[in-house]
Gaussian input, Z-matrix of N, CA and C with variables (Angstrom, degrees):
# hf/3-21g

backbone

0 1
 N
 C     1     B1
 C     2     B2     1     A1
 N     3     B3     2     A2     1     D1
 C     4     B4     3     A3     2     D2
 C     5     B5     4     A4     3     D3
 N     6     B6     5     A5     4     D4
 C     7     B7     6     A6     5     D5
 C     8     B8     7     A7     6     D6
 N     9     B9     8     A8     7     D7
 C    10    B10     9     A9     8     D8
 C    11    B11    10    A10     9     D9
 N    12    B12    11    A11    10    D10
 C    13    B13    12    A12    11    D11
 C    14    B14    13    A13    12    D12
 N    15    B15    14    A14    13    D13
 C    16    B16    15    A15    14    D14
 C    17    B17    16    A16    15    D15
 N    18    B18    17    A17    16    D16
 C    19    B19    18    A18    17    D17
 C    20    B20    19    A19    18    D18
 N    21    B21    20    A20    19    D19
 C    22    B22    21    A21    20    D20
 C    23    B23    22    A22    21    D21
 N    24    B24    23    A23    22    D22
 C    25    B25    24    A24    23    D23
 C    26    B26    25    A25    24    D24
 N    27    B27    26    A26    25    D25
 C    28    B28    27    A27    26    D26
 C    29    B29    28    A28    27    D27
 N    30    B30    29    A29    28    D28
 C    31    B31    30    A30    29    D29
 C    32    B32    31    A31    30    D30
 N    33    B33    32    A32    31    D31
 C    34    B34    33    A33    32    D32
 C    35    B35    34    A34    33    D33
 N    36    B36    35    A35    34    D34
 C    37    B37    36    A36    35    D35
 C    38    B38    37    A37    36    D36
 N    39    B39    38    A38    37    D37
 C    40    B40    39    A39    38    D38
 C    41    B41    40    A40    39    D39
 N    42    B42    41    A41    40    D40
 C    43    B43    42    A42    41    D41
 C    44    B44    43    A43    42    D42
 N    45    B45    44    A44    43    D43
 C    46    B46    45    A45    44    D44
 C    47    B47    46    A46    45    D45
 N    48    B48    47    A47    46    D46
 C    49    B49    48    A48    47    D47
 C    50    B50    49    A49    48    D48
 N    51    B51    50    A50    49    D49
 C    52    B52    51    A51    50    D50
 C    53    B53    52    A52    51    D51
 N    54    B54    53    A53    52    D52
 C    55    B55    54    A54    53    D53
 C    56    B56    55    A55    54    D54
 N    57    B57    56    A56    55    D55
 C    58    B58    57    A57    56    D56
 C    59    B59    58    A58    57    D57
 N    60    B60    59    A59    58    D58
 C    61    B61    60    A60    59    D59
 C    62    B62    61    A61    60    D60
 N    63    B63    62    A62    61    D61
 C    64    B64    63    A63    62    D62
 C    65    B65    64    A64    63    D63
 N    66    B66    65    A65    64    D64
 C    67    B67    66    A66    65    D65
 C    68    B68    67    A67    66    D66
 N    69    B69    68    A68    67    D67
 C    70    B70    69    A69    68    D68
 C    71    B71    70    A70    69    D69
 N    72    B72    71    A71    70    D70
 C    73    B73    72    A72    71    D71
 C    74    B74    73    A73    72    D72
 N    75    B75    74    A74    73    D73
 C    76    B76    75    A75    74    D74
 C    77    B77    76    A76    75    D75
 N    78    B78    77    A77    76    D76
 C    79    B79    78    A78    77    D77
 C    80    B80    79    A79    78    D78
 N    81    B81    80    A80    79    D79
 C    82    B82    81    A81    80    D80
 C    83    B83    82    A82    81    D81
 N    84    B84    83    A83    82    D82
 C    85    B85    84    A84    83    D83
 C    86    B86    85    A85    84    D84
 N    87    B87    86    A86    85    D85
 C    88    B88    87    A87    86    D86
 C    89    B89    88    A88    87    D87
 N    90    B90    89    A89    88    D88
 C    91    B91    90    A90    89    D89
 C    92    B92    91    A91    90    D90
 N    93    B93    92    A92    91    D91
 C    94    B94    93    A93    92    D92
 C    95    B95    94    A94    93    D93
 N    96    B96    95    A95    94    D94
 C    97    B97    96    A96    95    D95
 C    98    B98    97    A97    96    D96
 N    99    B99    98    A98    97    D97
 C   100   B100    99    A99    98    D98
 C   101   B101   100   A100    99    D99
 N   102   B102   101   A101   100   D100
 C   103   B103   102   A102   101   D101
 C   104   B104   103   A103   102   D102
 N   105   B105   104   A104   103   D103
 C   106   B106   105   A105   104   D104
 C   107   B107   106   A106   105   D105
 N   108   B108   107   A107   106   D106
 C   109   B109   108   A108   107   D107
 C   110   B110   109   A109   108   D108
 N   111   B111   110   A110   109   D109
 C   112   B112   111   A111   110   D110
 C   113   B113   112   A112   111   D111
 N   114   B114   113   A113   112   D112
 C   115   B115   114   A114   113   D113
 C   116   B116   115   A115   114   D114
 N   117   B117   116   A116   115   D115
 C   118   B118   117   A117   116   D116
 C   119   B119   118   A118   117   D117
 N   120   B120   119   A119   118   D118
 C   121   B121   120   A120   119   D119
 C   122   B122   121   A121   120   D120
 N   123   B123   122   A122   121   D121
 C   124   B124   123   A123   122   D122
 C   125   B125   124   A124   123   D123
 N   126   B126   125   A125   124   D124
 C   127   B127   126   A126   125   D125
 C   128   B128   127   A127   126   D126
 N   129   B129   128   A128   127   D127
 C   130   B130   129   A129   128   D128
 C   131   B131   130   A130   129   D129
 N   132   B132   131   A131   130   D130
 C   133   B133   132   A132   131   D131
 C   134   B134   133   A133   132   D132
 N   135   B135   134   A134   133   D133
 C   136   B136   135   A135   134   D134
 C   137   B137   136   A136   135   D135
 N   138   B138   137   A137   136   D136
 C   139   B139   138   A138   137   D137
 C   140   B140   139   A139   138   D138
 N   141   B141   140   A140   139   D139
 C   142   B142   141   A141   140   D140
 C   143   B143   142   A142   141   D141
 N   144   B144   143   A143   142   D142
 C   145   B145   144   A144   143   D143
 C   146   B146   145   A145   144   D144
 N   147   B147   146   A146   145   D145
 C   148   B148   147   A147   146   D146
 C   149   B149   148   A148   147   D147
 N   150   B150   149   A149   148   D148
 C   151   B151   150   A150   149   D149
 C   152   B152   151   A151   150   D150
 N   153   B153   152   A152   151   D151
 C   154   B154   153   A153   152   D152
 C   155   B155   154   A154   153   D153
 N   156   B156   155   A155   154   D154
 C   157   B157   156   A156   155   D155
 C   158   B158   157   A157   156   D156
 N   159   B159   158   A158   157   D157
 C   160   B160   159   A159   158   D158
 C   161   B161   160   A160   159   D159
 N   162   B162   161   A161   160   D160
 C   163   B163   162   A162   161   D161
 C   164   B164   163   A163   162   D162
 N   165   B165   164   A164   163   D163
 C   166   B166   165   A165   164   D164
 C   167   B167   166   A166   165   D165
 N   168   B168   167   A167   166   D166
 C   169   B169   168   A168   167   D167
 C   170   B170   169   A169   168   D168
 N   171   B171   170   A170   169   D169
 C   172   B172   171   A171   170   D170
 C   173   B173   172   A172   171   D171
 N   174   B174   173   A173   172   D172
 C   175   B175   174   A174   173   D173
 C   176   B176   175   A175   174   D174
 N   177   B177   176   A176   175   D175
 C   178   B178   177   A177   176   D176
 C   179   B179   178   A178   177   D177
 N   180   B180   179   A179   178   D178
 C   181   B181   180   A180   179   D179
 C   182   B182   181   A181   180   D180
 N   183   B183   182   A182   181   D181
 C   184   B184   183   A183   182   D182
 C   185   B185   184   A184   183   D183
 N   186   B186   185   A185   184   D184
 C   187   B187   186   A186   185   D185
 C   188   B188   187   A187   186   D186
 N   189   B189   188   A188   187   D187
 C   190   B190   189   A189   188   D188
 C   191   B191   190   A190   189   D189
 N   192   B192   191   A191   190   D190
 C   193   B193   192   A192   191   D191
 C   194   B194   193   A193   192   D192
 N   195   B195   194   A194   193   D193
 C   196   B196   195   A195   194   D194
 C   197   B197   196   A196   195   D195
 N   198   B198   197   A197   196   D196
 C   199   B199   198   A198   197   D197
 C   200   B200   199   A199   198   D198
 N   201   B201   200   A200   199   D199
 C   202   B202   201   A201   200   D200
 C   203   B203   202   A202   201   D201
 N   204   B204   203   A203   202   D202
 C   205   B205   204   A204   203   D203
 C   206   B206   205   A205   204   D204
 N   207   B207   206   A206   205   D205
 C   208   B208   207   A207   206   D206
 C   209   B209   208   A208   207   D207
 N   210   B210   209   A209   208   D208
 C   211   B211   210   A210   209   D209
 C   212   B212   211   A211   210   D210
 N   213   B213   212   A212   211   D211
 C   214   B214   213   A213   212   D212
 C   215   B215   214   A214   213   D213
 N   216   B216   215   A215   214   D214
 C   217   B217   216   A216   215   D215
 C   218   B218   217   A217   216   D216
 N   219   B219   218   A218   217   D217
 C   220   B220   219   A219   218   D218
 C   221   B221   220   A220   219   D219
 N   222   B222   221   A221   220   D220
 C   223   B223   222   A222   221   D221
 C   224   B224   223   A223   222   D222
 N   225   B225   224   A224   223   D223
 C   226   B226   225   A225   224   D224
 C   227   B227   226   A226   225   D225
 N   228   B228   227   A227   226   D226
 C   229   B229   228   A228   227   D227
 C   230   B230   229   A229   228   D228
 N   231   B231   230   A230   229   D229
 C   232   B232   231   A231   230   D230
 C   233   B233   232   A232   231   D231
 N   234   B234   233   A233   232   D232
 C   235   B235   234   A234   233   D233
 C   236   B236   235   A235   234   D234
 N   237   B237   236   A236   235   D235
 C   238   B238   237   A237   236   D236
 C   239   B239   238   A238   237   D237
 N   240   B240   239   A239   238   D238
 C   241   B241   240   A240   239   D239
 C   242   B242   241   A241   240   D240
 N   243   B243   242   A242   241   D241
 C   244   B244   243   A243   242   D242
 C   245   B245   244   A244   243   D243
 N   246   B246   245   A245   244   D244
 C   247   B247   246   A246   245   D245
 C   248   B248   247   A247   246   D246
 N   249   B249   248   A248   247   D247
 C   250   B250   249   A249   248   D248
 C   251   B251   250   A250   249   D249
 N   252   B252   251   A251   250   D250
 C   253   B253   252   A252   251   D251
 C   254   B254   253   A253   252   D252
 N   255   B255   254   A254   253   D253
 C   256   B256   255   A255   254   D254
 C   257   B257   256   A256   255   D255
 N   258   B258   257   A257   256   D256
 C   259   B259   258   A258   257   D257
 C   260   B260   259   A259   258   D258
 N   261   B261   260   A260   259   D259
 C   262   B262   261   A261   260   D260
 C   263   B263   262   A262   261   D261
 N   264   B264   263   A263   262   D262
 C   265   B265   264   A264   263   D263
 C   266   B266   265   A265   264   D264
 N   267   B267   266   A266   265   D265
 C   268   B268   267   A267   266   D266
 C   269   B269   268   A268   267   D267
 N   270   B270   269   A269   268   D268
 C   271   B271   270   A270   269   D269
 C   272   B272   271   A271   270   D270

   B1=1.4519
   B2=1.5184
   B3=1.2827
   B4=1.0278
   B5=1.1591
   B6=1.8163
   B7=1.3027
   B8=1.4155
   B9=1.6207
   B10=1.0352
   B11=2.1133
   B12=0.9589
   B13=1.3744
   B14=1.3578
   B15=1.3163
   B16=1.2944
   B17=1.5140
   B18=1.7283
   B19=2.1142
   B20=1.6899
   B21=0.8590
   B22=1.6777
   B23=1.4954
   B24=1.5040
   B25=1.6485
   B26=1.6403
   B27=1.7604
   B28=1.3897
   B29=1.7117
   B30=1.6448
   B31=1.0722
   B32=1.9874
   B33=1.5274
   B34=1.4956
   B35=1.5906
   B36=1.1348
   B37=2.1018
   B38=1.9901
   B39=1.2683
   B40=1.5875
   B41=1.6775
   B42=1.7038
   B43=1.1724
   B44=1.6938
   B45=1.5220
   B46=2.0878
   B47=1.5822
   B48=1.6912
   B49=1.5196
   B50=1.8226
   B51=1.5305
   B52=1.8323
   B53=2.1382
   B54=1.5592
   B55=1.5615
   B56=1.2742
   B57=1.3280
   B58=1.5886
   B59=1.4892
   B60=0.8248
   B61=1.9648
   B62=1.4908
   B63=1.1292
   B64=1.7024
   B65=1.4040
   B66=1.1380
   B67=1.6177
   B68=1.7129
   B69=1.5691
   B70=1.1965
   B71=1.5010
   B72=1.4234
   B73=1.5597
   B74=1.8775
   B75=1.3158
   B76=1.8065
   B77=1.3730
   B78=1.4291
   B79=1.9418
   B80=1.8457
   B81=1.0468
   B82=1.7141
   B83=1.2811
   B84=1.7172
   B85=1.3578
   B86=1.5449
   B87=1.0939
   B88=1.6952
   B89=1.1801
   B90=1.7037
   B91=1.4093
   B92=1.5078
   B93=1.5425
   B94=1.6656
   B95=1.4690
   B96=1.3918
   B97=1.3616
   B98=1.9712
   B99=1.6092
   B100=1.4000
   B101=1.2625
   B102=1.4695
   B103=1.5860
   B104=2.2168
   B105=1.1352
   B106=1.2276
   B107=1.5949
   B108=1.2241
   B109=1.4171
   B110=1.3680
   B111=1.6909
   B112=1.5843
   B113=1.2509
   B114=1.7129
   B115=1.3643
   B116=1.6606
   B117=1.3715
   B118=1.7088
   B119=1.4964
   B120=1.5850
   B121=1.3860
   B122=1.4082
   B123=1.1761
   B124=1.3799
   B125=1.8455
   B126=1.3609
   B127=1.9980
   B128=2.2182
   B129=1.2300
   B130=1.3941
   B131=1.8320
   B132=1.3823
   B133=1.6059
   B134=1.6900
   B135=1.3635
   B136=1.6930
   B137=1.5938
   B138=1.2290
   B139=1.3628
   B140=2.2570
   B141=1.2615
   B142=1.0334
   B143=1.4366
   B144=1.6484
   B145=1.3691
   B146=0.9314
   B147=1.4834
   B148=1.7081
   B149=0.8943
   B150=1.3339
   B151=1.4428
   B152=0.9374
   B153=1.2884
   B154=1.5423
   B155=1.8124
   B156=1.1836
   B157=1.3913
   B158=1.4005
   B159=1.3576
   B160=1.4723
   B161=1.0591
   B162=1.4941
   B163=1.9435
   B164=1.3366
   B165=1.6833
   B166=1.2473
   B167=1.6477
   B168=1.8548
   B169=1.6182
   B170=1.4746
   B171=1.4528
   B172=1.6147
   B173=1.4337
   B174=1.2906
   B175=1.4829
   B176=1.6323
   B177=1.2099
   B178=1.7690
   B179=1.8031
   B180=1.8539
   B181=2.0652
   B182=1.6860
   B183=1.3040
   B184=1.5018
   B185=1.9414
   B186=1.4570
   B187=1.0353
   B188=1.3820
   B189=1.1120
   B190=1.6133
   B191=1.5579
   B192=1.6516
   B193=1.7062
   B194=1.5110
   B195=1.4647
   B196=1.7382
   B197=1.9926
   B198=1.5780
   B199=1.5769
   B200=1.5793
   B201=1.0171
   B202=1.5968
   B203=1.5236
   B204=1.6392
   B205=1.9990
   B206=1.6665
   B207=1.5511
   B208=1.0007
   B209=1.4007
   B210=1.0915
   B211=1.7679
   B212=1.3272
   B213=1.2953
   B214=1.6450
   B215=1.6503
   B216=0.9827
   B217=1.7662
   B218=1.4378
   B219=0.9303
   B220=1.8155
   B221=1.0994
   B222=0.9047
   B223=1.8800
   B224=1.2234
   B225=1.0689
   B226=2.3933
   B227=1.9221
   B228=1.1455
   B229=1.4710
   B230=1.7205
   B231=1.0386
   B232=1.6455
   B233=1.6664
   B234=1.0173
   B235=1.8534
   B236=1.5271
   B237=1.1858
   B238=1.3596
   B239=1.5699
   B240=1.0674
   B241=1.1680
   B242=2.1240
   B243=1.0398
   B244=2.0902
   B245=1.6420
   B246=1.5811
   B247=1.4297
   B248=1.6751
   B249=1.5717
   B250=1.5655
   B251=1.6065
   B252=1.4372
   B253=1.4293
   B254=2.0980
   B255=1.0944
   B256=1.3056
   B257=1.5205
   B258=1.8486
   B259=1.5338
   B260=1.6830
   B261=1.6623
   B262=1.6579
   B263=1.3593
   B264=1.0255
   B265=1.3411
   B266=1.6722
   B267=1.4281
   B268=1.1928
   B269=2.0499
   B270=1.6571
   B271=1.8394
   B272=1.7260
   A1=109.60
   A2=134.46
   A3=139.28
   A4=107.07
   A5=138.13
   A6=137.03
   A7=79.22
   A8=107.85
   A9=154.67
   A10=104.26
   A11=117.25
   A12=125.35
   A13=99.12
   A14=144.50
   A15=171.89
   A16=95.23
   A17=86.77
   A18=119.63
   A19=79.29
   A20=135.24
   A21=116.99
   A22=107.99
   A23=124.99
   A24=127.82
   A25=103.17
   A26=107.99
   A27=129.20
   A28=115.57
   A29=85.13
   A30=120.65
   A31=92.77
   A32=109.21
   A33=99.61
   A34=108.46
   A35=108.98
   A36=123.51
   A37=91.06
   A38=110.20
   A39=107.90
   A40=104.96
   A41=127.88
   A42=120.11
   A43=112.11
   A44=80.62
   A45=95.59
   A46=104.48
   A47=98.94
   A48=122.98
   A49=86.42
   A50=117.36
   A51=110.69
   A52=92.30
   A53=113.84
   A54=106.35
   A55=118.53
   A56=108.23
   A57=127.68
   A58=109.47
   A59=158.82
   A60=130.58
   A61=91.93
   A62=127.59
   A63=134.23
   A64=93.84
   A65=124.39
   A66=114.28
   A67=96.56
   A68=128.10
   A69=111.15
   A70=124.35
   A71=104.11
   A72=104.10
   A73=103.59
   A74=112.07
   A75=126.09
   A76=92.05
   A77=80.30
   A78=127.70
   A79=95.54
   A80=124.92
   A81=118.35
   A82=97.25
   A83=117.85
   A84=138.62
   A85=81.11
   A86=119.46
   A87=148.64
   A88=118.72
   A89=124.56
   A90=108.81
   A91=120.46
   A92=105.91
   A93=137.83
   A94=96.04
   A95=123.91
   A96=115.81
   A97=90.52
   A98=103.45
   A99=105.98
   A100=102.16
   A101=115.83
   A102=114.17
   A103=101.94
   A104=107.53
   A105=107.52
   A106=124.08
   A107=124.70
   A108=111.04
   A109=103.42
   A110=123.00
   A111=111.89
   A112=137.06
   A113=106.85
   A114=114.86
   A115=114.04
   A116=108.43
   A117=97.79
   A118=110.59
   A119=107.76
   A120=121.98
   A121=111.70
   A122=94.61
   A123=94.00
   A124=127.76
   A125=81.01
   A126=104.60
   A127=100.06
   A128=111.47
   A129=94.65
   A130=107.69
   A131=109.19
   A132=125.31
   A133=91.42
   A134=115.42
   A135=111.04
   A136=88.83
   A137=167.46
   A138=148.27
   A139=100.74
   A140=131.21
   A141=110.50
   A142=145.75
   A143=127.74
   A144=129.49
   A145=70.20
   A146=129.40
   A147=137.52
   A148=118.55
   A149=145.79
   A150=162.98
   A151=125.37
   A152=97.80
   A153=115.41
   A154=127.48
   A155=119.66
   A156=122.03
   A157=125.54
   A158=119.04
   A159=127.27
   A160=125.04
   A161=98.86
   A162=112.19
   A163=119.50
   A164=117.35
   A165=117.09
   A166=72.68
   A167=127.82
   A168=129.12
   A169=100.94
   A170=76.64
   A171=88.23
   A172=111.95
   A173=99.34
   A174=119.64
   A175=108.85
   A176=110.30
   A177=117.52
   A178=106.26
   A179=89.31
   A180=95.79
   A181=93.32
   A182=88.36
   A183=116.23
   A184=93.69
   A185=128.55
   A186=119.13
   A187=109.65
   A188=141.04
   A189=120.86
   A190=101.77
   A191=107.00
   A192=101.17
   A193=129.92
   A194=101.17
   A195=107.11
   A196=105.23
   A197=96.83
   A198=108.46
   A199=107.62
   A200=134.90
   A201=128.25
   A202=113.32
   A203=125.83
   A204=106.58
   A205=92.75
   A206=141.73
   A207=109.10
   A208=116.74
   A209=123.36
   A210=118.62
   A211=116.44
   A212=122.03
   A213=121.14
   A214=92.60
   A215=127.67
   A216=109.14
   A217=115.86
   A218=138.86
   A219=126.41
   A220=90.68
   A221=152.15
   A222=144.40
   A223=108.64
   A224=111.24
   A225=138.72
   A226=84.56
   A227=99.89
   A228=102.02
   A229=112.63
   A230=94.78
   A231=93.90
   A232=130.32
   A233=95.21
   A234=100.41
   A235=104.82
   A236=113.28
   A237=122.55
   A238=106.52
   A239=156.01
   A240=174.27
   A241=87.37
   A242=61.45
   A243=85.78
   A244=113.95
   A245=91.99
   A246=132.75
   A247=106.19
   A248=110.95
   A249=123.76
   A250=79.47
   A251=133.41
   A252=128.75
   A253=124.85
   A254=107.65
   A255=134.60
   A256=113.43
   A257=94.18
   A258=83.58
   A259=108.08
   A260=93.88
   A261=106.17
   A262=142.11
   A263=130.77
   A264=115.08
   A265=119.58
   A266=108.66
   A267=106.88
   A268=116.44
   A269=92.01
   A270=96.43
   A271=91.75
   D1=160.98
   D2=-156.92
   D3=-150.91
   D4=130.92
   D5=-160.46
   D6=-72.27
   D7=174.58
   D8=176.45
   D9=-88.98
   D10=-42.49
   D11=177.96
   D12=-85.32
   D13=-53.34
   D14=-161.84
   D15=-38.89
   D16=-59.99
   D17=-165.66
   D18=-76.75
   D19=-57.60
   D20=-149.53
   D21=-83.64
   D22=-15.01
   D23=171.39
   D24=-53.71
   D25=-54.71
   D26=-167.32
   D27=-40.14
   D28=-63.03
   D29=-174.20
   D30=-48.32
   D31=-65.38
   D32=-162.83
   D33=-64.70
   D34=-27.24
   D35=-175.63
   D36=-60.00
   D37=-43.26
   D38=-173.79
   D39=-75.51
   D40=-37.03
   D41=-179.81
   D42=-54.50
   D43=-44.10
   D44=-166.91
   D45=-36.31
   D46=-65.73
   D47=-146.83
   D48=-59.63
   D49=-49.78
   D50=-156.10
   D51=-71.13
   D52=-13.41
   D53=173.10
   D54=-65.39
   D55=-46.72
   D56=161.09
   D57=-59.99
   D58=41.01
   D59=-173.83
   D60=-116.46
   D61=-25.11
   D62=170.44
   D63=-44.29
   D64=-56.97
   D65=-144.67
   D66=-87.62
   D67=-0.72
   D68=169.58
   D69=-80.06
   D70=141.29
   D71=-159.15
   D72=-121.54
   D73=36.11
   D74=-177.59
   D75=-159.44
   D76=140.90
   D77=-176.44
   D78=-28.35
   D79=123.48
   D80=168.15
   D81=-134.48
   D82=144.80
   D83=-170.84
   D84=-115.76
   D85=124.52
   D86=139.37
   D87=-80.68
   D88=100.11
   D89=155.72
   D90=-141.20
   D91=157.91
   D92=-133.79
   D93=-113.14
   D94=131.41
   D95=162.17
   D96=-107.02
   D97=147.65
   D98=-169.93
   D99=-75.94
   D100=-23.03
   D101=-160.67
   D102=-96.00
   D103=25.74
   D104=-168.90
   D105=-77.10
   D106=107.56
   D107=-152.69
   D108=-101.00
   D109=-22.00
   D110=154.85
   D111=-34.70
   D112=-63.69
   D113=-177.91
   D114=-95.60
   D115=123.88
   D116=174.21
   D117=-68.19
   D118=155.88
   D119=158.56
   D120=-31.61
   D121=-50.98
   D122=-154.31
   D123=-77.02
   D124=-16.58
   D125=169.45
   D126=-79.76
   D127=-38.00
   D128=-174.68
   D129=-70.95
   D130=-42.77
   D131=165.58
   D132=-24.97
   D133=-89.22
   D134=-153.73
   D135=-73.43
   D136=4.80
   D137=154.88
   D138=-89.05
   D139=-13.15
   D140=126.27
   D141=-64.44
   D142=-18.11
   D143=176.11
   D144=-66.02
   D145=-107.56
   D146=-133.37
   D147=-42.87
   D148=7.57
   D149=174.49
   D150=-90.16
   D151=-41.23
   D152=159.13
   D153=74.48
   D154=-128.97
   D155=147.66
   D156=-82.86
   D157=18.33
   D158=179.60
   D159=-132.64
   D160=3.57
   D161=157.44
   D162=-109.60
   D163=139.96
   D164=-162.10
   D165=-116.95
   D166=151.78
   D167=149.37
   D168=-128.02
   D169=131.61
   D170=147.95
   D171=-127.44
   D172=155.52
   D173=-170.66
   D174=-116.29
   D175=133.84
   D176=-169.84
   D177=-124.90
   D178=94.27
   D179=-172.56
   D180=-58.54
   D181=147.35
   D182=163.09
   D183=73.83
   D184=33.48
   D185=-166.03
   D186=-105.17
   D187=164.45
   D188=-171.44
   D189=-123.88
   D190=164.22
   D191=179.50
   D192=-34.26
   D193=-52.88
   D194=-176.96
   D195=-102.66
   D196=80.46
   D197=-174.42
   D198=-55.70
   D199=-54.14
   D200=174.94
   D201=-57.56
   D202=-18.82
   D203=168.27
   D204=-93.65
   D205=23.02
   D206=169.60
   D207=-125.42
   D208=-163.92
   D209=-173.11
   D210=-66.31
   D211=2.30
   D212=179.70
   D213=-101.64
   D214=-2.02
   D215=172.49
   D216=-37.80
   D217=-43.31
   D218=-174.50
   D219=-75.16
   D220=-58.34
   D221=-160.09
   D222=-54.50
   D223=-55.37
   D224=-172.51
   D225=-59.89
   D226=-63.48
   D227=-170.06
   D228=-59.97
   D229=-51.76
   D230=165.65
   D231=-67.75
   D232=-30.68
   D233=159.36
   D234=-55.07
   D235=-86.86
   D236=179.94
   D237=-27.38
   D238=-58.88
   D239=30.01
   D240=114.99
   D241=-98.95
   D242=175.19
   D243=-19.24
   D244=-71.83
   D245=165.82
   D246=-25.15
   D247=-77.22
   D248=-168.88
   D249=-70.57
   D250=-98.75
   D251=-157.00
   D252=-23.51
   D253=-10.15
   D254=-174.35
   D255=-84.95
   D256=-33.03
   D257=-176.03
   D258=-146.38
   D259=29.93
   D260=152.01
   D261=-58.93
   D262=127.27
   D263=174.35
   D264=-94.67
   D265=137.85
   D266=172.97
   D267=-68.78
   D268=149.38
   D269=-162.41
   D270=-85.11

Protein backbone atom coordinates (compact mmCIF):
# COMPACT_ATOMS: atom_id res chain seq x y z
CA UNK A 1 0.00 0.00 0.00
CA UNK A 2 1.23 3.30 -0.59
CA UNK A 3 0.38 6.64 1.42
CA UNK A 4 -1.85 8.80 -0.17
CA UNK A 5 0.72 11.89 0.37
CA UNK A 6 3.56 9.47 -0.48
CA UNK A 7 1.54 9.04 -4.22
CA UNK A 8 0.96 12.82 -4.46
CA UNK A 9 4.89 14.01 -3.53
CA UNK A 10 5.77 11.49 -6.63
CA UNK A 11 3.33 12.54 -8.63
CA UNK A 12 4.51 16.44 -8.12
CA UNK A 13 8.65 15.29 -8.20
CA UNK A 14 7.41 13.66 -11.83
CA UNK A 15 5.42 17.04 -12.89
CA UNK A 16 8.60 19.19 -11.77
CA UNK A 17 11.31 17.05 -13.54
CA UNK A 18 8.98 16.78 -17.31
CA UNK A 19 8.72 21.18 -16.46
CA UNK A 20 12.36 21.11 -16.42
CA UNK A 21 13.36 18.52 -19.34
CA UNK A 22 13.99 21.71 -21.70
CA UNK A 23 16.88 22.67 -19.76
CA UNK A 24 18.55 19.15 -20.20
CA UNK A 25 21.44 19.48 -22.38
CA UNK A 26 22.81 15.26 -22.59
CA UNK A 27 21.63 12.39 -24.69
CA UNK A 28 18.28 11.01 -22.60
CA UNK A 29 16.58 7.62 -23.55
CA UNK A 30 12.75 7.91 -22.79
CA UNK A 31 10.89 4.81 -22.58
CA UNK A 32 6.98 4.18 -22.83
CA UNK A 33 5.15 1.04 -22.11
CA UNK A 34 1.92 1.41 -24.56
CA UNK A 35 -0.21 -0.36 -22.13
CA UNK A 36 0.64 2.17 -19.24
CA UNK A 37 -2.30 3.23 -17.30
CA UNK A 38 -0.39 5.56 -14.72
CA UNK A 39 1.09 7.89 -17.03
CA UNK A 40 -1.12 9.36 -19.88
CA UNK A 41 0.06 9.54 -23.46
CA UNK A 42 -0.41 12.55 -23.42
CA UNK A 43 1.98 13.80 -20.38
CA UNK A 44 4.99 11.65 -22.08
CA UNK A 45 4.02 13.61 -25.66
CA UNK A 46 4.86 17.19 -23.95
CA UNK A 47 7.97 15.64 -21.82
CA UNK A 48 9.10 14.53 -25.41
CA UNK A 49 8.70 18.29 -26.85
CA UNK A 50 10.89 19.53 -24.06
CA UNK A 51 13.42 17.12 -24.80
CA UNK A 52 13.78 18.24 -27.65
CA UNK A 53 16.77 17.11 -29.82
CA UNK A 54 18.16 15.34 -26.78
CA UNK A 55 15.52 12.83 -26.27
CA UNK A 56 15.59 9.62 -28.01
CA UNK A 57 11.74 7.27 -27.09
CA UNK A 58 11.12 4.24 -27.46
CA UNK A 59 7.94 2.83 -26.96
CA UNK A 60 7.38 -1.04 -25.95
CA UNK A 61 3.47 -2.23 -27.46
CA UNK A 62 1.79 -4.25 -25.05
CA UNK A 63 4.41 -2.84 -22.40
CA UNK A 64 3.22 -2.04 -18.92
CA UNK A 65 4.06 1.02 -16.49
CA UNK A 66 6.95 -0.65 -14.52
CA UNK A 67 8.73 -2.25 -17.94
CA UNK A 68 11.71 -3.99 -16.10
CA UNK A 69 9.06 -6.25 -13.39
CA UNK A 70 7.35 -7.29 -16.55
CA UNK A 71 7.88 -9.82 -19.38
CA UNK A 72 9.56 -7.34 -21.74
CA UNK A 73 12.70 -7.07 -19.39
CA UNK A 74 15.30 -8.46 -21.97
CA UNK A 75 14.12 -6.12 -24.67
CA UNK A 76 13.94 -2.74 -22.04
CA UNK A 77 17.28 -4.10 -20.96
CA UNK A 78 18.58 -4.50 -24.26
CA UNK A 79 17.40 -1.19 -25.54
CA UNK A 80 19.10 0.49 -22.86
CA UNK A 81 22.07 -1.58 -23.62
CA UNK A 82 22.16 -0.52 -27.42
CA UNK A 83 21.05 2.91 -26.46
CA UNK A 84 24.15 3.66 -23.78
CA UNK A 85 26.76 1.54 -26.13
CA UNK A 86 25.76 3.94 -29.10
CA UNK A 87 26.87 6.85 -27.45
CA UNK A 88 30.05 5.80 -25.48
CA UNK A 89 33.11 7.10 -25.87
CA UNK A 90 36.11 5.23 -26.30
CA UNK A 91 38.91 6.01 -23.15
Amino acid sequence: QVRMDAYWGLIQLADSASDEADRITVPTLLLYGDLDTSVPAVGIQRLRDRLGAHGDYQTFPHGPHLLLQGRHWPRVTATVKRWAGARATPR
